[in-house]
N, C-alpha and C positions, 0 to 999 in steps of 0.2 A: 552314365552309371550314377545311380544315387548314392549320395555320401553319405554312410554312415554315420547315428546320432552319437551323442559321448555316452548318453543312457540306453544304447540301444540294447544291451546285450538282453533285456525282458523281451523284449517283441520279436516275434519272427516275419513279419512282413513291413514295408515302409508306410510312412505315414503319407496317406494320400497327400496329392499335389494341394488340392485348394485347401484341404485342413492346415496343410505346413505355410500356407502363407493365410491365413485366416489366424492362425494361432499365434505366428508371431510378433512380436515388438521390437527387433532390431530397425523397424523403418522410424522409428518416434524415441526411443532408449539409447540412441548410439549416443545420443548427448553426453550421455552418462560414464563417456568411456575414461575419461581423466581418473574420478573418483574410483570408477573399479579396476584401475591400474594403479593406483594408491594404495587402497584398500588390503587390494594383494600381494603386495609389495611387500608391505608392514605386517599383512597372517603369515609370508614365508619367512619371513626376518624370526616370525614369537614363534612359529615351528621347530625353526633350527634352534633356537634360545632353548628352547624346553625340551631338545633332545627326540624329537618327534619326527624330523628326516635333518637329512648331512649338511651342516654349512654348507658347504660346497654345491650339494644342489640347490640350496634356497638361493644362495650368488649369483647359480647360473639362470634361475627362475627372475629374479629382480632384475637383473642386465637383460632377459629375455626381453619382459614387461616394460625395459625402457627403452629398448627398442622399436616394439611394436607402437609405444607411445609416439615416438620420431613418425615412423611410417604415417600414423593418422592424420597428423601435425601437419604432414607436407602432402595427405591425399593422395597417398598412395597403398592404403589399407582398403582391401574389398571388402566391405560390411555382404554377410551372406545370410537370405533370410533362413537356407536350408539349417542356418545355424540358430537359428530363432532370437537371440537376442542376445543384448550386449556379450555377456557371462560368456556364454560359449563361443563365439564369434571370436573374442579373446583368446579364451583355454584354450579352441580349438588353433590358431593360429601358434601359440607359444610352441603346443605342442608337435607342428611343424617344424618350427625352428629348431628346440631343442631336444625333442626327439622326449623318448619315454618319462622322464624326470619333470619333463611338465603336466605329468600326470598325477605327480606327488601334492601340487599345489592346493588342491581340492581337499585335501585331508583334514578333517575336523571342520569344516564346514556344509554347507548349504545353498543352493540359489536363492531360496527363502529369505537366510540372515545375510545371506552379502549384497540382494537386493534391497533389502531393507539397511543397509549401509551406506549402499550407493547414492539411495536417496536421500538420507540422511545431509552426507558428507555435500552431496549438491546442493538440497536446500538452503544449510548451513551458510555458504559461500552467497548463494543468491540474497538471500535475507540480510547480513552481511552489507550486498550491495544497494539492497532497495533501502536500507537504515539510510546509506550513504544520501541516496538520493532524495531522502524525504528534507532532511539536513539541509539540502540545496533550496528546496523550495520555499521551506523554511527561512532561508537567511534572503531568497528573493522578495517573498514576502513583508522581511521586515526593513527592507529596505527600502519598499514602495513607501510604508508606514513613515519609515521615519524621512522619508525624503519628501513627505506631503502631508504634515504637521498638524495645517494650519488651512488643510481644506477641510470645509465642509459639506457634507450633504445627507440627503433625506434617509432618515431611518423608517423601516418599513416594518408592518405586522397588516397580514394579507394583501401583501403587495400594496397595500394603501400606504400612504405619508403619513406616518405615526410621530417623532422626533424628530430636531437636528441631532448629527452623531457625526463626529468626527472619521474622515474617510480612513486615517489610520487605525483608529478605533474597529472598523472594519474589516479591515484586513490582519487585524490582531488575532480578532475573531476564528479565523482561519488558520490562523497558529499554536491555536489553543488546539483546537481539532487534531491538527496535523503533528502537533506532539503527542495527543494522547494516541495517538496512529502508532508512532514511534514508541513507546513505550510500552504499548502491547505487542509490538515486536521484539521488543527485549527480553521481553517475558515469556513470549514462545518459543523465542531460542535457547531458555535454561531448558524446556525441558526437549526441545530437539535434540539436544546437544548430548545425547547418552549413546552407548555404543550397544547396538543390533548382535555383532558378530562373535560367535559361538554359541550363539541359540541353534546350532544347525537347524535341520527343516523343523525341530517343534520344541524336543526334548530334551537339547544339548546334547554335549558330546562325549563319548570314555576317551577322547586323549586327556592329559594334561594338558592344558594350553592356560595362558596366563591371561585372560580377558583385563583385566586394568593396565597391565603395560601396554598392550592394543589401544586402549583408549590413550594412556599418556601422549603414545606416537601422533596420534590423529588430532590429538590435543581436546579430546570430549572431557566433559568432565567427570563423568563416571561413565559405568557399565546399567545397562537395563537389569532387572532385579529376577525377571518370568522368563521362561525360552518360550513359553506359549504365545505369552501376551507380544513378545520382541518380535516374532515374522507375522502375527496375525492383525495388529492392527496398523489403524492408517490415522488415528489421529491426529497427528502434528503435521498434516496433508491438511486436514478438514480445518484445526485450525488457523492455518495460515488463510488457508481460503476465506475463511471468517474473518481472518482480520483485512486480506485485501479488498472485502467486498464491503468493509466500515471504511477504507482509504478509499474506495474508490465511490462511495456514495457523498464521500466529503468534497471528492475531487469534480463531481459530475453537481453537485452544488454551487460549485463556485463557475464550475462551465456553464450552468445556466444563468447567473448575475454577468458573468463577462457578456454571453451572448446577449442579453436583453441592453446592458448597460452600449455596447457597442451597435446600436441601432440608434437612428436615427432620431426615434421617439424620445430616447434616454441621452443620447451623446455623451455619455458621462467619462468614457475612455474612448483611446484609439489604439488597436492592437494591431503590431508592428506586421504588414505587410507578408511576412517572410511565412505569418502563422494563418493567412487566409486566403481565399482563393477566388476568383470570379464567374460569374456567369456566361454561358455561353452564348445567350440571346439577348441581356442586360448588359450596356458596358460601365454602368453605373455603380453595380452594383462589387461589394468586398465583403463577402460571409465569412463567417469564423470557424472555418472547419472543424481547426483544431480542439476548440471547446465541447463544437456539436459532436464531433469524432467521440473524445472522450467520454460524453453523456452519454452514448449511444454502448461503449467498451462495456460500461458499469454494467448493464445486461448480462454482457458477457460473461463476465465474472461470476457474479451470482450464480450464473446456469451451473458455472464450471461446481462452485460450491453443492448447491443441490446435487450434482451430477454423483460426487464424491459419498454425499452423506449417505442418499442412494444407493453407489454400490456397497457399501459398507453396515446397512442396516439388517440384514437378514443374514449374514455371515454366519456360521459355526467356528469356533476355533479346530482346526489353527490356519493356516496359510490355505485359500482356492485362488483358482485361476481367473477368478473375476477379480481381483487385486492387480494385475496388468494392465483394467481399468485406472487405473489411480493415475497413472502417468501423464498425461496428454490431456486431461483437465489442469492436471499439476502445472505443467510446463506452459499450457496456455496463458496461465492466469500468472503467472512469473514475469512472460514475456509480456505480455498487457501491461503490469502495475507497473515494470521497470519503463518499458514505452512512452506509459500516460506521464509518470514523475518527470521523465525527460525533458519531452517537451513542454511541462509546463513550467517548471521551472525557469529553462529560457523565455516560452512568451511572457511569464509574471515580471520579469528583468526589463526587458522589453517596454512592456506596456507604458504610452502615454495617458497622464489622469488630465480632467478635463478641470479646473477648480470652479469656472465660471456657470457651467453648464450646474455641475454639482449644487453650489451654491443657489441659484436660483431656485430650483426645484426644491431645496429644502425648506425655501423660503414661501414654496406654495402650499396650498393645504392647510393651513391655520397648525403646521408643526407646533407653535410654542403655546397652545392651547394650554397643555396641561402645568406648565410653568402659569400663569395666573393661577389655577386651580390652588397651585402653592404658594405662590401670596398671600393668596386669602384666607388660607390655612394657617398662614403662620400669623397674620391678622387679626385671629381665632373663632375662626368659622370652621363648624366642623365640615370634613370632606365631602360629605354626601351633598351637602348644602352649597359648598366652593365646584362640586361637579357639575350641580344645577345651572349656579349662574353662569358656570364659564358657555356650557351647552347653549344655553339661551343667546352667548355673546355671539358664539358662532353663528347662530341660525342668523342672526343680525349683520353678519358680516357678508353671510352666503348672498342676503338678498339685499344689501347695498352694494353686493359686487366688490369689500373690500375686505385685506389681512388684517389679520388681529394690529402688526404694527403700525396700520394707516389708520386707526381710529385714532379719534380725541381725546381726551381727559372727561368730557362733559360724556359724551358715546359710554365710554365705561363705566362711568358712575350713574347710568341710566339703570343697570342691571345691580349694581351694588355700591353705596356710598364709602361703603371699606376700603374701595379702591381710591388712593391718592397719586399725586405728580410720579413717586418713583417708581409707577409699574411700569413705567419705558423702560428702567434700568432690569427688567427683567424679562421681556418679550423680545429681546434682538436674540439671533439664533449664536452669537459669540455667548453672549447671557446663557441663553436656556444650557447651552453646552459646557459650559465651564461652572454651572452651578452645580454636576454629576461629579463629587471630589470623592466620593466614595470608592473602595479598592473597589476595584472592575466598574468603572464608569467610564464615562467618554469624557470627560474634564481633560484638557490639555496638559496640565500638570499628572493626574493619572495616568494619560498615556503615553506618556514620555516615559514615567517611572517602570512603564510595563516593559514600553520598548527595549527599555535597560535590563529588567530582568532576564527578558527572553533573549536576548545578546548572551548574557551571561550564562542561561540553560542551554543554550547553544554549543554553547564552547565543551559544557561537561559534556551534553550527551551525547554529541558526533564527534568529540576529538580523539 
């Protein structure tokens, strides 16, 4: 026997078999069950508040509703798809329990504004958690930073050896990023954080119902302003997506420097065993999964992103059924960004840095090139001219086969007589590096003072 919809009373015949499961979202929404037994909880509490059905039945609605929360809890709740999705899967079960009076719960509402509550109320919580997480990486981060001071190695522009740069300097870098990550998730949570519920399906509602003590309960900060605009769009969807596909382009940048640096060509780190995996024909060999993983995730996301703006660009107001699209882009890209933080967080903790390997390589490539350049500047040679001769020094080194700091005094002063004894004290790669005192430089005393501050934005912005 087919079971009866809660909406059924319009239709005189049932809803084909592959339409009822084509149509529905209880196989991808159930997540959502917490929040829409929340949600309900706190409309039957401002019901009976505002005189709109009997304490007494809102009590036996809320005891219903936390009951049926236990059942889920312990896996013993049938999600049905004949029931289409979360919503009713619910109602329809309460209304088992407690018979006709769970039929009262629905009143002055919508699936519309309670869907768009639920996700709300979800997001909220997840974002919440991914802040947490960002926080972690962050302080892994600066811990690499500050536990490896006094390494140096090669700073790149086109992957070529452009400067020496301090490796904490480095991974500073990636803190800047990964806070402004954080910060634009603070920002999207002011404006998630408004309450959906009593916009029924477009137009609102003729009860009285009290929408701000709704919101006080659930702790949002205000109420949405439109009933149109509250079930019809999906942007605090799109922007989260936005913002995880800015964290996860950050995150798949630094999976590419791990991955290159932990090759043999580079040796510049060695990442802890637990995050990489081997070959099955190579015994030699220890890939980075976890990096490559990640690079590969950031795809993902974005698609999810597109997927979303997509469904939501040709829209009419108010609420269609291409909005049940939103979901399962949503939730992917939730469980992706929470995933990617996780584990890198740990391998960033993890990771052995290499000082020697680092050092080296900074020291190749004529790095401290441009430190003459400013010698000779400060000499008073204009720059164009300090650019010339350093280029010429180089070409001269390339084809003796030797670094700027294995030349002589005489060598140097072949190209410019401006050059005296103390340009040694400014071509070692400690020199070139600690002459950047400027705020945001890689000078040792700068990066120490950064270290510090980022300790201390730390503390404000995840405590």
């Amino acid at each position: 026997m087919t079971e009866s919809k809660l909406w059924g009373g319009r239709f005189s015949q049932p809803t084909d078999a592959f339409v009822e499961e084509f149509t529905a979202s209880i196989q991808f929404d159930q997540r959502l069950y917490r929040y829409d037994i929340l949600g309900s909880q706190v409309h039957a509490r401002m019901l009976a508040k505002q005189g709109i059905i009997a304490h007494n039945d809102a009590e036996t609605i809320v005891e219903g509703l936390q009951e049926i929360l236990t059942e889920i809890e312990a896996g013993a709740f049938e999600f049905s798809i004949s029931r289409e999705d979360i919503h009713m899967n619910i109602e329809a079960r309460l209304i088992e329990k407690i018979g006709a009076t769970g039929g009262r719960l629905h009143t002055a509402r919508s699936r519309n504004d309670q869907v768009a509550l639920d996700v709300r109320l979800y997001l909220r919580d997840e974002v919440d958690a991914i802040h947490t997480a960002i926080g972690r990486l962050i302080a892994a981060l600066l811990e690499q930073a500050a536990g490896n001071l006094d390494v140096i190695m090669p700073g790149y522009t086109h992957l070529q050896t452009a400067q020496p740069v301090l490796f904490a300097h480095h991974m500073l870098a990636y803190v800047e990023m990964f806070s402004r990550d954080a910060g634009r998730l603070r920002d999207l949570r002011k404006r998630l954080n408004l309450l959906p519920l009593g916009a029924g399906a477009l137009a609102g509602t003729t009860f009285p119902i009290d929408r701000e003590w709704v919101a006080e309960q659930l702790d949002f900060d205000g109420v949405t302003r439109n009933s149109l605009d509250s079930v019809s769009d999906r942007d605090f969807a799109i922007e989260f997506g936005s913002f995880s596909s800015l964290l996860m382009m950050h995150l798949s940048r630094l999976s590419e420097e791990l991955i290159l640096w932990s090759s043999a060509d580079f040796a510049f780190i060695d990442l802890s065993d637990a995050f990489c995996t081997g070959s099955s024909i190579m015994p030699q060999k220890k890939n980075p999964d976890v990096p490559e993983l990640v690079r590969g995730k950031t795809g993902r996301v974005y698609g999810n992103l597109i997927s979303l703006l997509t469904l939501m660009k040709s829209l009419p107001l108010a609420y269609n059924k291409d909005m049940q699209e939103d979901k399962e882009p949503l939730f992917d890209t939730i469980d992706t960004v929470r995933g990617s933080l996780k584990v890198f967080a740990e391998m960033i903790s993890e990771m052995q840095v290499k000082p020697q390997a680092m050092r080296q390589a900074a020291g190749r490539g004529y790095s401290t090139a441009t430190d003459i350049a400013d010698y000779l500047v400060r000499k008073g040679l204009p720059f164009r001219n300090a650019h010339e001769v350093v280029g010429k020094t180089v070409r001269y080194c390339v084809e003796t086969g030797k670094d700027i700091p294995e030349l002589s005094l005489d060598e140097f002063r072949q190209f410019s007589t401006d050059i005296e004894a103390d340009i040694f004290d400014f071509v070692t790669l400690e020199a070139s590096v600690n002459a950047r005192r400027a705020t945001g430089g890689t000078a040792r005393s700068s990066v120490e003072g950064e270290i510090s501050l980022a300790r201390n934005r730390l503390q404000t912005d995840f405590s």
